[in-house]
ChimeraX commands (.cxc) that place a marker at each C-alpha (Angstrom):
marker #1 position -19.03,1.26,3.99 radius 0.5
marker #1 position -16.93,1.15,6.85 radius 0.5
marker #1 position -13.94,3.33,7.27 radius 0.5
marker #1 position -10.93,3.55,5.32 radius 0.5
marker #1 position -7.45,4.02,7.54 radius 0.5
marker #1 position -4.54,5.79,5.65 radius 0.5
marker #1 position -1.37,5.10,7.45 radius 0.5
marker #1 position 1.78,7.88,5.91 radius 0.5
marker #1 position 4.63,6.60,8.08 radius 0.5
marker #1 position 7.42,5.89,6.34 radius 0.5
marker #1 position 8.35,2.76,5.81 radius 0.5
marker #1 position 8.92,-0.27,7.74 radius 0.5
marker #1 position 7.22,1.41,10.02 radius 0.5
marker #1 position 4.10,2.31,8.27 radius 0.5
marker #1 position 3.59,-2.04,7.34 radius 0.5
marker #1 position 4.55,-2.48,11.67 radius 0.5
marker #1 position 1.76,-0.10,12.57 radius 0.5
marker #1 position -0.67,-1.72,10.36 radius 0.5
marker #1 position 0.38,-5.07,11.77 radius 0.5
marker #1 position -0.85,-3.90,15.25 radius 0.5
marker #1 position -4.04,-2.68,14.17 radius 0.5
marker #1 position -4.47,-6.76,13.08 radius 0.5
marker #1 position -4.09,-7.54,16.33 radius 0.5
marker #1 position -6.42,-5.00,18.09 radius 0.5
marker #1 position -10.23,-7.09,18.94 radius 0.5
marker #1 position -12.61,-5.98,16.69 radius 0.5
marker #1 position -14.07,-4.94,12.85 radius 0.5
marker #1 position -10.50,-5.16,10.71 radius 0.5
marker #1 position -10.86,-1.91,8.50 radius 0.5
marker #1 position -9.51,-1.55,4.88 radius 0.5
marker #1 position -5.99,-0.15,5.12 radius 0.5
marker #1 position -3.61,1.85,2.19 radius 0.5
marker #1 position 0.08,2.33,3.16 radius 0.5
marker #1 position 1.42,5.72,1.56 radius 0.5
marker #1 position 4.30,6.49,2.91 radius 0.5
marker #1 position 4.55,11.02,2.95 radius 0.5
marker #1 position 7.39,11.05,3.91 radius 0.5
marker #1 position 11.25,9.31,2.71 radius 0.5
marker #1 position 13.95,8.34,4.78 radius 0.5
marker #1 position 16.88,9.13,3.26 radius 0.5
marker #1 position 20.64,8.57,4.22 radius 0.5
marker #1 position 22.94,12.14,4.76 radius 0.5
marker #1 position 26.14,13.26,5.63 radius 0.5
marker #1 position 28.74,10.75,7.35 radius 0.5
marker #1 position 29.45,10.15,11.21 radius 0.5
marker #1 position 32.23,12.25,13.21 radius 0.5
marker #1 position 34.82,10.97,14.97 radius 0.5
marker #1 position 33.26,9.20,17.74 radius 0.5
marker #1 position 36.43,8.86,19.79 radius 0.5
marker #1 position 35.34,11.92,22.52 radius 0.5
marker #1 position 32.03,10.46,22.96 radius 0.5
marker #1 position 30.92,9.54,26.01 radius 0.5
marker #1 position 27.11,9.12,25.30 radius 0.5
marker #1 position 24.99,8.75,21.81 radius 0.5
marker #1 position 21.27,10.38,22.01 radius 0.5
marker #1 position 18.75,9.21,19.78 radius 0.5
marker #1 position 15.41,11.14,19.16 radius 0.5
marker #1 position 14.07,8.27,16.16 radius 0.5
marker #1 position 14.26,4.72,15.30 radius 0.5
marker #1 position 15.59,6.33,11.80 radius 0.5
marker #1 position 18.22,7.67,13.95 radius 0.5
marker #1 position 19.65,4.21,15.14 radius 0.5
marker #1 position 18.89,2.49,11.53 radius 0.5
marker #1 position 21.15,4.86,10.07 radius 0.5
marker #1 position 23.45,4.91,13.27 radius 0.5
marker #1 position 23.59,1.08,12.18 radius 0.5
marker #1 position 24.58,1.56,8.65 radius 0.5
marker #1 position 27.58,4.30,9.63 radius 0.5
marker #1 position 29.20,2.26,12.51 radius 0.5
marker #1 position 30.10,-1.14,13.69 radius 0.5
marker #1 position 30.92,0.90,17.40 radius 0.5
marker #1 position 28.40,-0.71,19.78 radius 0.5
marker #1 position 30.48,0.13,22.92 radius 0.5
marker #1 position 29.44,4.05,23.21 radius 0.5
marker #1 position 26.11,3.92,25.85 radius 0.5
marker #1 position 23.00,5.80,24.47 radius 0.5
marker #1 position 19.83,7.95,25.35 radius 0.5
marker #1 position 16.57,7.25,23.71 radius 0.5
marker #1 position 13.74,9.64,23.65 radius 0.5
marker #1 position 11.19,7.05,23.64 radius 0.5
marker #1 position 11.03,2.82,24.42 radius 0.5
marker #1 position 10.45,2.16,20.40 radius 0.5
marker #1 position 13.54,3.94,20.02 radius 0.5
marker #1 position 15.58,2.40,22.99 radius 0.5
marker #1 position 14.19,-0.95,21.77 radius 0.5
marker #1 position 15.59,-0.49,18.70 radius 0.5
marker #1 position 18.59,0.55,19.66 radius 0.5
marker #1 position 19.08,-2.78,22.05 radius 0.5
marker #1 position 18.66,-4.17,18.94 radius 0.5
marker #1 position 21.54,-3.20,16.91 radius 0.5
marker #1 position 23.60,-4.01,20.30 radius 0.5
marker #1 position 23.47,-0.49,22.13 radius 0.5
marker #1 position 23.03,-0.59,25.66 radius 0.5
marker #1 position 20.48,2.21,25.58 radius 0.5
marker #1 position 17.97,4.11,28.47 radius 0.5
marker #1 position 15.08,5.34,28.03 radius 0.5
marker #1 position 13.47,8.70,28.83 radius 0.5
marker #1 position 9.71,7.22,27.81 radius 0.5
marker #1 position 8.65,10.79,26.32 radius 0.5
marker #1 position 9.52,13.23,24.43 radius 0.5
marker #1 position 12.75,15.73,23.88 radius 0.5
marker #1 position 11.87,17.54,26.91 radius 0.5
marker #1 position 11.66,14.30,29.09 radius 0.5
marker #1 position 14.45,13.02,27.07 radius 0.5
marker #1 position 16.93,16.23,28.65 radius 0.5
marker #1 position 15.16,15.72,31.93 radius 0.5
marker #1 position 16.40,12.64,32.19 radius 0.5
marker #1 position 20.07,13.26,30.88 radius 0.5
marker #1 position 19.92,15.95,33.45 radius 0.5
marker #1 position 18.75,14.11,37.11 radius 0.5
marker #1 position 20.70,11.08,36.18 radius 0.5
marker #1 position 24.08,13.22,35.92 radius 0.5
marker #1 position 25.76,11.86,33.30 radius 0.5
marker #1 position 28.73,13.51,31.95 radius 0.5
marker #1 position 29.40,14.47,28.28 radius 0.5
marker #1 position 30.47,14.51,25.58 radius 0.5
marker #1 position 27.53,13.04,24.31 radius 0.5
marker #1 position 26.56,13.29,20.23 radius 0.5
marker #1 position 23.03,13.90,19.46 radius 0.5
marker #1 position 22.54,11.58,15.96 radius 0.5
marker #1 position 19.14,13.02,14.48 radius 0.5
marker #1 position 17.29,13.75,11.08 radius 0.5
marker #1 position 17.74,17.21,9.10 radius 0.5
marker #1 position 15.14,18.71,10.69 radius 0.5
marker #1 position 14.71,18.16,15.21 radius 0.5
marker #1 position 12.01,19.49,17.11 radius 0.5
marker #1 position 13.93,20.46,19.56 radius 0.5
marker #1 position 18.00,21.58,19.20 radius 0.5
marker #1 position 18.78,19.06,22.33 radius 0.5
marker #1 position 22.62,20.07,21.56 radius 0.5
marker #1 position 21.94,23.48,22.99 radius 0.5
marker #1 position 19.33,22.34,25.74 radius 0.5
marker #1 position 22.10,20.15,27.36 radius 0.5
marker #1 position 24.73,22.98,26.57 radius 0.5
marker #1 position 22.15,25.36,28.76 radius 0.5
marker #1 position 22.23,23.00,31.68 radius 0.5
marker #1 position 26.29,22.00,32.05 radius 0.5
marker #1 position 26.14,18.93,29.50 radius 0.5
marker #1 position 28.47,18.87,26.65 radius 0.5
marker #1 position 26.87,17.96,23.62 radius 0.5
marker #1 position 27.21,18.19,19.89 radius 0.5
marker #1 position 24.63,17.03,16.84 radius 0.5
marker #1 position 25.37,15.75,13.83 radius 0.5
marker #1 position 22.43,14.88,10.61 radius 0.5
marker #1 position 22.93,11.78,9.35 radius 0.5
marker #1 position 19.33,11.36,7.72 radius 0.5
marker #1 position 16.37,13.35,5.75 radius 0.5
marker #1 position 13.04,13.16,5.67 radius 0.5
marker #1 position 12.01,14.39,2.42 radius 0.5
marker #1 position 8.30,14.20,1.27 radius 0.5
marker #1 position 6.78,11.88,-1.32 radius 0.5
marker #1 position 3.55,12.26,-3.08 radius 0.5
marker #1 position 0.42,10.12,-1.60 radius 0.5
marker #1 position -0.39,6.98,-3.56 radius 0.5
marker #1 position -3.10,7.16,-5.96 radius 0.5
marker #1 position -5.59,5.10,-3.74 radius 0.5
marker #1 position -4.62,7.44,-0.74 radius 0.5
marker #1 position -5.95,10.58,-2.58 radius 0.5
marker #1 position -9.00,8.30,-4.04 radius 0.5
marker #1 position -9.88,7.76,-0.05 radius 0.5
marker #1 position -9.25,11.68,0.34 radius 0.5
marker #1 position -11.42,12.58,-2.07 radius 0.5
marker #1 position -14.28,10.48,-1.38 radius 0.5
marker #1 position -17.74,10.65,0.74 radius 0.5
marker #1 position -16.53,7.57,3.05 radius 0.5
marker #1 position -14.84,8.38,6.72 radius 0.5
marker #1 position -10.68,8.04,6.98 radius 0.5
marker #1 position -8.53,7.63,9.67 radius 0.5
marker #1 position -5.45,8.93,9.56 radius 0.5
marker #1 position -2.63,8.42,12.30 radius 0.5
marker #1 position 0.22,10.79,12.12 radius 0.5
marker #1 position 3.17,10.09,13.76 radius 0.5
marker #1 position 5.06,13.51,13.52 radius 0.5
marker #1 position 4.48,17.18,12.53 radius 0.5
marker #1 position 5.84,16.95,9.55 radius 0.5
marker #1 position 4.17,13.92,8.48 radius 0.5
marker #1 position 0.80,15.83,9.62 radius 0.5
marker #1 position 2.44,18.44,7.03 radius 0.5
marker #1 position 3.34,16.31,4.18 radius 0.5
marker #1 position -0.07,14.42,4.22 radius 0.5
marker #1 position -2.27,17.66,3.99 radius 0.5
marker #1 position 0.17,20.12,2.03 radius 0.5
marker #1 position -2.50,22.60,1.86 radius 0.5
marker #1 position -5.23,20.83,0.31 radius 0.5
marker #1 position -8.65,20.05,2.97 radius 0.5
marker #1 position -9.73,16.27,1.80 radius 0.5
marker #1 position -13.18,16.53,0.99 radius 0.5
marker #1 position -13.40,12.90,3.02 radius 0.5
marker #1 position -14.29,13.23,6.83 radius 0.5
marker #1 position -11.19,12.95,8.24 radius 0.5
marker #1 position -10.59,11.53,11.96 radius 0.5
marker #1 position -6.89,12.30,12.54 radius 0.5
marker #1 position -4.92,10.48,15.43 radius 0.5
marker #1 position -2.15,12.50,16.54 radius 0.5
marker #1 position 1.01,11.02,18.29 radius 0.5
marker #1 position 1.52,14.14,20.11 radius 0.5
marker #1 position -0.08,18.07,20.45 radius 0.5
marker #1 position 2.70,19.09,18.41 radius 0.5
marker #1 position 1.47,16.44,15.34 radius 0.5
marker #1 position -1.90,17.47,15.86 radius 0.5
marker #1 position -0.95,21.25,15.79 radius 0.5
marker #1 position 0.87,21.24,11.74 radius 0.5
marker #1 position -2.95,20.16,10.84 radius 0.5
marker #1 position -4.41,22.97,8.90 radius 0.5
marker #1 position -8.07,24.49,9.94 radius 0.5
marker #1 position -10.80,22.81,8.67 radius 0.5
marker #1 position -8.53,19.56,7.37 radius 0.5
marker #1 position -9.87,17.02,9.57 radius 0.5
marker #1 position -13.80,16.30,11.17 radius 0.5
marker #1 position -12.05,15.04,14.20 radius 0.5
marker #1 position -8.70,15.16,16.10 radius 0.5
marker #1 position -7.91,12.93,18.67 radius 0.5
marker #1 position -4.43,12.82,20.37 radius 0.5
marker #1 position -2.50,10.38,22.15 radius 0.5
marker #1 position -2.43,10.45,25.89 radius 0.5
marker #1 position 1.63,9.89,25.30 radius 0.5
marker #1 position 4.02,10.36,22.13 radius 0.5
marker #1 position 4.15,6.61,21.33 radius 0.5
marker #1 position 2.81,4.16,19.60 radius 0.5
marker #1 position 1.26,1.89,22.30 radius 0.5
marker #1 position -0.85,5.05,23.18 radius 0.5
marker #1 position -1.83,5.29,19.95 radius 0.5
marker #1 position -2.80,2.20,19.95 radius 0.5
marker #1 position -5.10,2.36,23.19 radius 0.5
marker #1 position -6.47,5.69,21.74 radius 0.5
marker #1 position -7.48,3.58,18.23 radius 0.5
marker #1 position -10.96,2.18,19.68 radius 0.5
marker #1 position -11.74,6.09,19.88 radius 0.5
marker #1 position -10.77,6.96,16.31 radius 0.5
marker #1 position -12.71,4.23,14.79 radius 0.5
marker #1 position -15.70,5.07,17.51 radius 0.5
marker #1 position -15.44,8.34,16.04 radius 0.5
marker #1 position -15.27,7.50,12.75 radius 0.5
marker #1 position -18.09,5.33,13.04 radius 0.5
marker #1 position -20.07,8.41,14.14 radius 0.5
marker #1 position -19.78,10.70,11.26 radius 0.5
marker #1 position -22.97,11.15,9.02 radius 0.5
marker #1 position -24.12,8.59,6.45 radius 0.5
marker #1 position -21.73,5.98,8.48 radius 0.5
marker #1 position -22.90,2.73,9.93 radius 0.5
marker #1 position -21.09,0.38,12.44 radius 0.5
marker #1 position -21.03,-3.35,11.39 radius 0.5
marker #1 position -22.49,-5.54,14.07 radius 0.5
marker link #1:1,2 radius 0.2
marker link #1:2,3 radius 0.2
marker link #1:3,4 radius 0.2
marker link #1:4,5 radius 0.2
marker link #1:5,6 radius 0.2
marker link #1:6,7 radius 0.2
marker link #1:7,8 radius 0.2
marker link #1:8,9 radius 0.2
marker link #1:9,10 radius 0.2
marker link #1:10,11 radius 0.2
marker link #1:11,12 radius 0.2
marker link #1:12,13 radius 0.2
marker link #1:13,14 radius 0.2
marker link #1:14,15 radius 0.2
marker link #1:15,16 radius 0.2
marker link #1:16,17 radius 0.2
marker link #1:17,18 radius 0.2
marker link #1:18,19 radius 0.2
marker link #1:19,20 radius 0.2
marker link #1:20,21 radius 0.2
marker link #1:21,22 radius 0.2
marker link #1:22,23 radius 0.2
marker link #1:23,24 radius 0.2
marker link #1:24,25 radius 0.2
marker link #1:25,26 radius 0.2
marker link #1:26,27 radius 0.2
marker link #1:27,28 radius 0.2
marker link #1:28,29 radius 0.2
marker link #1:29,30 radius 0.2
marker link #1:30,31 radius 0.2
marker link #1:31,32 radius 0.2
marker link #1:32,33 radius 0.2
marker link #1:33,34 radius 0.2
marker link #1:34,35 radius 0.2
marker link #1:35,36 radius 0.2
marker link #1:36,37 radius 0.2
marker link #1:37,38 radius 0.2
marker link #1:38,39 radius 0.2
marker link #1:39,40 radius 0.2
marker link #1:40,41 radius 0.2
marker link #1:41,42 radius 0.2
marker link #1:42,43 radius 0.2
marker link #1:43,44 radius 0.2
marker link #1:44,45 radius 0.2
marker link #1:45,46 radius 0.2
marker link #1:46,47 radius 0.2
marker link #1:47,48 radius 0.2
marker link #1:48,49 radius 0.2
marker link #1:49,50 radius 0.2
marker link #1:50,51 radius 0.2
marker link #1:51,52 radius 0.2
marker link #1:52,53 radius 0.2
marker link #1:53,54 radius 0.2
marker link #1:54,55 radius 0.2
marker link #1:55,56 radius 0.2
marker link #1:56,57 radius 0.2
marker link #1:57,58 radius 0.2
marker link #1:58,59 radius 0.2
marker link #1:59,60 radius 0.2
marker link #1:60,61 radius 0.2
marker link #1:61,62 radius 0.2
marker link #1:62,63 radius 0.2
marker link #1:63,64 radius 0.2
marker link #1:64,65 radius 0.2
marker link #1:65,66 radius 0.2
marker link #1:66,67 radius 0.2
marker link #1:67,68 radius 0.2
marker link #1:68,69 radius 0.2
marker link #1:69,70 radius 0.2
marker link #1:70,71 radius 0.2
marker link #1:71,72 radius 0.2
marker link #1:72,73 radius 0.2
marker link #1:73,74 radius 0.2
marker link #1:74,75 radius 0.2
marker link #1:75,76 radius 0.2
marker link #1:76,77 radius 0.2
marker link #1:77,78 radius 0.2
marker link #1:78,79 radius 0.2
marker link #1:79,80 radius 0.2
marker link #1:80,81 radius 0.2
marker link #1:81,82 radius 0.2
marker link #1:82,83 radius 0.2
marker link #1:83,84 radius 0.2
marker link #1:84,85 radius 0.2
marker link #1:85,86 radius 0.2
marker link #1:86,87 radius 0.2
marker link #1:87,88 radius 0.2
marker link #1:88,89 radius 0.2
marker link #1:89,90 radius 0.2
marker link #1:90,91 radius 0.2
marker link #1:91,92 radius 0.2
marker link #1:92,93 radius 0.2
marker link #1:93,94 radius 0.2
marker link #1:94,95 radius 0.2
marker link #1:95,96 radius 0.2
marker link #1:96,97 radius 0.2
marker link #1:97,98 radius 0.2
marker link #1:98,99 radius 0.2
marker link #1:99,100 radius 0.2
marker link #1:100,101 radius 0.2
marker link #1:101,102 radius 0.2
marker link #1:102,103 radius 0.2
marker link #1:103,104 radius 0.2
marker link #1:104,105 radius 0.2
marker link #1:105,106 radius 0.2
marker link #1:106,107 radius 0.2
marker link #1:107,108 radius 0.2
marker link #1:108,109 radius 0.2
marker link #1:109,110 radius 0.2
marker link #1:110,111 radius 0.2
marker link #1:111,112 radius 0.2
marker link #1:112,113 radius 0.2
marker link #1:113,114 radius 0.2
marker link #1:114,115 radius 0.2
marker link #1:115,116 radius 0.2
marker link #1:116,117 radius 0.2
marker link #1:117,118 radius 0.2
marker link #1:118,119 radius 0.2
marker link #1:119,120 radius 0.2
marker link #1:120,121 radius 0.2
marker link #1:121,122 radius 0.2
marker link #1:122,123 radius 0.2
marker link #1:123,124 radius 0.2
marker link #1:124,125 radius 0.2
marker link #1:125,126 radius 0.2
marker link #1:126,127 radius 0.2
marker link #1:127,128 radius 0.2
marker link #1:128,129 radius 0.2
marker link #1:129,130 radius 0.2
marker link #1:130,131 radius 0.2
marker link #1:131,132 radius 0.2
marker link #1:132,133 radius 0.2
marker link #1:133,134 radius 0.2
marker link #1:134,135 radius 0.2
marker link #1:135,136 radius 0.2
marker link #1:136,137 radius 0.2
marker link #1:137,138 radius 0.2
marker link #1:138,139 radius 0.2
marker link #1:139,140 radius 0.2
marker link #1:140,141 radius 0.2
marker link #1:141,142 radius 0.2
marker link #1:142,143 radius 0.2
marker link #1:143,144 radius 0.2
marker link #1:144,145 radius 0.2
marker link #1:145,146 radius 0.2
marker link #1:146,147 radius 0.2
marker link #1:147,148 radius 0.2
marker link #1:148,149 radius 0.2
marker link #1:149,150 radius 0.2
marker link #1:150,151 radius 0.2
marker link #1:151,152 radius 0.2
marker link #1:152,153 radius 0.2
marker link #1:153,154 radius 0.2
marker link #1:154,155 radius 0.2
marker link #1:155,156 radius 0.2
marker link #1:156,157 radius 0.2
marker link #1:157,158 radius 0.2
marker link #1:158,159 radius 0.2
marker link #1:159,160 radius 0.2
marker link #1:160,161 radius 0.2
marker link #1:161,162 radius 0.2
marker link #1:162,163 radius 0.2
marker link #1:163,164 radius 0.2
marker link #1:164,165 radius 0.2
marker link #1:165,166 radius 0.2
marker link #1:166,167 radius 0.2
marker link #1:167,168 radius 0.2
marker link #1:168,169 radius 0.2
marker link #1:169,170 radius 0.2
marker link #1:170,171 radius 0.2
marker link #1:171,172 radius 0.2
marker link #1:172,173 radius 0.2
marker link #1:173,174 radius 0.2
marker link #1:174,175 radius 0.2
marker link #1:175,176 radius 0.2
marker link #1:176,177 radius 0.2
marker link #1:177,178 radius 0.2
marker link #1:178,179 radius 0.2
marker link #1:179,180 radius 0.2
marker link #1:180,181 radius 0.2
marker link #1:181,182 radius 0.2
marker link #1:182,183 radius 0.2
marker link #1:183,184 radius 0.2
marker link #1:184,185 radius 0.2
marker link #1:185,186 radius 0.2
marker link #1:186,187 radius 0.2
marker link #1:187,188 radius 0.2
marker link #1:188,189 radius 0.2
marker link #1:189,190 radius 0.2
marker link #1:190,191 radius 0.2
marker link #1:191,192 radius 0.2
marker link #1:192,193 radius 0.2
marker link #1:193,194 radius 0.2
marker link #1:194,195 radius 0.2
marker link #1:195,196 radius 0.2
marker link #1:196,197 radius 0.2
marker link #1:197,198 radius 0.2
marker link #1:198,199 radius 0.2
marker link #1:199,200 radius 0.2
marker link #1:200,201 radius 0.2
marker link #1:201,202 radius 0.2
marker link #1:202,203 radius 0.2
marker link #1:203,204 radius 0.2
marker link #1:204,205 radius 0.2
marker link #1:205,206 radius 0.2
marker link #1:206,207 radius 0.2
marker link #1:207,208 radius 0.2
marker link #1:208,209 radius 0.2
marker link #1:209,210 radius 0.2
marker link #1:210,211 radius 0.2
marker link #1:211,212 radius 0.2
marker link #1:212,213 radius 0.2
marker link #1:213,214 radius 0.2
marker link #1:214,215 radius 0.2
marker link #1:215,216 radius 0.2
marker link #1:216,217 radius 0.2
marker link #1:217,218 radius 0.2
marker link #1:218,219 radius 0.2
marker link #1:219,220 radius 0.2
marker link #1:220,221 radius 0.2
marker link #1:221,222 radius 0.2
marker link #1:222,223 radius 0.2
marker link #1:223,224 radius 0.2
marker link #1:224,225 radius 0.2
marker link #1:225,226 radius 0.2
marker link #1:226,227 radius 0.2
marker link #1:227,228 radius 0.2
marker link #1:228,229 radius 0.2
marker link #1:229,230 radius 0.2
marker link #1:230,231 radius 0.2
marker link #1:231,232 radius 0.2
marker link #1:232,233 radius 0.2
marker link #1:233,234 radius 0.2
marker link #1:234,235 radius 0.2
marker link #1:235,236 radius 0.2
marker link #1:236,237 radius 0.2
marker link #1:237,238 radius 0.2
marker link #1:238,239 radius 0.2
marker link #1:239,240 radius 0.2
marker link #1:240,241 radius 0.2
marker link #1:241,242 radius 0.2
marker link #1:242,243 radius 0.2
view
């Protein structure tokens, strides 16, 4: 029985990440979509008028950005390309940083910019890149215009948990690592594929057989890591690679 991949990103991403595994060479494994986490819309935009720059750390940050605002004239920083793509296209003119928050104030910081810039994020940040940019001369405020609130796995998603048969599970944030295991070890071997060390870190002891994590905090790492995940999945007991 090959392996079973449980993908909890919310969605559209979750359906876009199990696109790409389609497209990878190779056995196409069974797949369940159960989104642990909700995107939810909160609180309203400020006045935008001092605003220099916008700074967006997610692709739920520019949806939502998208909903609030017709305003496609303010510039904007992107922590990551999926996130500057997406930006581009809503009609920001958007750069990069092609990491993660600490790359992302790196960047703000050699290239000079002046502020104000407005730091649109989720209810809860990784990092408080408001006070960061305060630390280093860059005026910068934050406002939460969008939640992340958990939602309970699908039935088949705890059916694959609970069984004898290998899953891979990608997690895309900490506190989608979080949400998924919510204090319960799966009795399934469990080959997690982290985004980033600080994913793979909100796994608890003993949760997963295997963790393997991204050589960068994106998805076309994860992607290049994924022949390793199902290698290693493959390699747990009582588990047998089709030929």
């Amino acid at each position: 029985m090959p392996p079973t991949v449980l993908i909890t990103r919310p969605e559209p991403y979750g359906a876009e990440f199990a696109a790409a595994l389609q497209d990878l060479p190779g056995e196409a494994l069974p797949v369940i979509l159960s989104p642990a986490l909700v995107i939810e819309g909160r609180g309203a935009l400020p006045d935008l008028a001092p605003y220099r720059w916008l700074i967006f750390t997610s692709r739920n940050g520019v949806r939502r950005y998208a909903e609030l605002s017709a305003r496609r004239d303010i510039p904007a920083y992107a922590v990551g390309d999926a996130t500057a793509e997406e930006a581009r296209r809503i009609g920001l003119r958007a750069v990069s940083a092609q990491g993660d928050a600490r790359d992302l104030i790196a960047r703000i910081k050699a290239d000079g910019k002046p502020g104000p810039m407005l730091h649109l994020r989720g209810e809860h940040a990784a990092a408080d890149l408001a006070r960061a940019l305060l630390a280093v001369g860059i005026t910068a405020d934050q406002a939460i215009i969008y939640a992340q609130t958990p939602a309970p796995l699908s039935d088949a998603a705890r059916a694959a948990l609970t069984s004898d048969a290998p899953v891979i599970a990608p997690l895309f944030s900490p506190r989608s690592a979080a949400a998924l295991f919510d204090g319960a070890t799966p009795a399934a071997p469990v080959v997690a594929l982290a985004i980033s060390a600080a994913a793979a870190a909100r796994v608890p002891e003993g949760a997963v057989r295997e963790m393997l994590v991204a050589e960068r905090p994106d998805v076309r790492a994860m992607l290049r890591a994924w022949p390793e995940a199902v290698s290693a999945a493959y390699r747990l007991e009582g588990t047998k690679r089709a030929q």
